[in-house]
C-alpha positions in Angstrom: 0.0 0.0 0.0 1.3 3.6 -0.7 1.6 6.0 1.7 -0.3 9.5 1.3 1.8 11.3 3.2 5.2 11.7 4.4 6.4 13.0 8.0 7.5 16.4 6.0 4.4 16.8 4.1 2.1 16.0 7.3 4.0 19.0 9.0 4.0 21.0 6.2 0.3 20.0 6.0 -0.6 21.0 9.4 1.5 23.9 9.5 -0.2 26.0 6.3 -3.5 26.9 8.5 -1.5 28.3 11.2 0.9 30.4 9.1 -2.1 31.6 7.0 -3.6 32.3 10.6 -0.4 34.7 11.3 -0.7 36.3 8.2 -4.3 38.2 9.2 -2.1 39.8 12.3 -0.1 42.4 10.2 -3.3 43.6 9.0 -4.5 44.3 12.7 -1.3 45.6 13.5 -1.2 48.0 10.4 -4.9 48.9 11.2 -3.3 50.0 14.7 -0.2 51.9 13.4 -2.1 53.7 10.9 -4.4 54.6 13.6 -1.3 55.5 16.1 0.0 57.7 13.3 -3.3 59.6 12.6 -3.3 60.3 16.6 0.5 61.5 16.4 -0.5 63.8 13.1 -3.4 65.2 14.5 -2.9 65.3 18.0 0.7 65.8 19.3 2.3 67.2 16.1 -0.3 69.4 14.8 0.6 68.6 10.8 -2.6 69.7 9.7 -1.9 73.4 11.0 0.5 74.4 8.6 0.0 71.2 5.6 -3.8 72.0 5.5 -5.2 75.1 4.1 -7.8 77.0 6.4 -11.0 79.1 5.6 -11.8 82.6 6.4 -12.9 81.3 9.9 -9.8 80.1 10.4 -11.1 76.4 10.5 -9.1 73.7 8.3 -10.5 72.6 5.0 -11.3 68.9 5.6 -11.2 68.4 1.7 -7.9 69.4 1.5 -6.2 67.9 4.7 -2.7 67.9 4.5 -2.6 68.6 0.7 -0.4 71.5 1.2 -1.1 75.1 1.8 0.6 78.8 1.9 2.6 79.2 5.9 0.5 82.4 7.0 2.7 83.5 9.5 6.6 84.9 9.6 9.5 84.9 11.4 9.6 88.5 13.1 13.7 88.3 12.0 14.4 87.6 8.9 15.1 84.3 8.4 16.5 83.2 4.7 15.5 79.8 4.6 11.8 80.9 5.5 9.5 78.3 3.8 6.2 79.6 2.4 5.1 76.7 1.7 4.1 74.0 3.7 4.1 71.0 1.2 1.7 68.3 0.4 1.7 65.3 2.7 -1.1 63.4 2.1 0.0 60.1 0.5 3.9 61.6 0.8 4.4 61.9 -2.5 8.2 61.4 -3.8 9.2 60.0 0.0 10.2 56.5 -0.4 8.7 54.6 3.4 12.5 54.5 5.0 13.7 58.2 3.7 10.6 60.0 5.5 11.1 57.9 8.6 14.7 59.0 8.6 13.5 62.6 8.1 10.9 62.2 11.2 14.1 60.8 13.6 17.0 62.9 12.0 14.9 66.2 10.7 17.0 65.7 7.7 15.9 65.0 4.1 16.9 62.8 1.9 20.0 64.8 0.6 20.8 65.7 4.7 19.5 68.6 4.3 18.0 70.2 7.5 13.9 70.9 7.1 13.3 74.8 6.3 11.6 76.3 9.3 9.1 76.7 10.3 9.1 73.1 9.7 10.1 71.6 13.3 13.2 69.6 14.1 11.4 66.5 14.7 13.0 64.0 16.7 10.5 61.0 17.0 11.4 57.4 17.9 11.8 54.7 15.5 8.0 53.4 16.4 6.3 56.6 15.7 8.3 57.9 12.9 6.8 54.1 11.2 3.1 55.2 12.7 3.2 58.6 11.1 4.6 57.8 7.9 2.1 54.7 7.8 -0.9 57.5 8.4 0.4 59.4 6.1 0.8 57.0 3.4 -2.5 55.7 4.1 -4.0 58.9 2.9 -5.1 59.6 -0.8 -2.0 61.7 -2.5 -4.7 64.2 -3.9 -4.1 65.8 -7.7 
């Protein structure tokens, strides 16, 4: 009589449901950093203050969040690296994943270049940069 299965292919056998069990995890997991990072955008680095463009009232335009928008305030000193601009960075266009969580850790872009103020130094830790960058990704990139 011929046997079915070998020791290997009973492991292997056994083993597929539980791996394919592991692989719903990440999704939980990147449900929660996404979710970390939209706390950390929002809430402790204010993004949307200067990367969102604001009505007459003064309120933020929730149909353009974070797709860029004029800085409407300035130094009182001159400062010649003054950005005007605060860029789009809804979907981080033209930031590869690891270069923009470098830039949140190091304030430095991808040429090690410091950010232009008023941009802020940022200094975050390896787990949030990944949580804000994973937000920000998550976000349409907008026209």
């Amino acid at each position: 009589m011929k046997k079915m299965f070998t020791p290997v292919a009973t492991i292997a056998f056994l083993l597929v449901p539980i791996l394919a069990g592991q692989k719903a995890k990440p999704r939980a997991d990147s449900a929660a950093l996404i979710a970390r990072g939209k706390y950390l955008v929002e809430g402790t680095a204010m993004c949307g203050d200067c990367h969102t463009p604001h009505n007459e009232k003064g309120e933020p335009i929730k149909e353009q969040w974070l797709k860029g928008a004029a800085v409407d305030f300035k130094p009182t000193v001159p400062i010649p690296v003054w950005a005007n601009k605060a860029v789009r960075i809804s979907g981080l266009p033209g930031w590869p994943r690891d270069a923009a969580i470098k830039f949140l850790m190091t304030g430095k872009d991808t040429n090690g270049a410091q950010a232009r103020p008023p941009m802020p130094q940022y200094r975050f830790n390896l787990q949030d940069a990944t949580a804000i960058v994973a937000y920000l990704k998550s976000l349409a990139p907008g026209e």
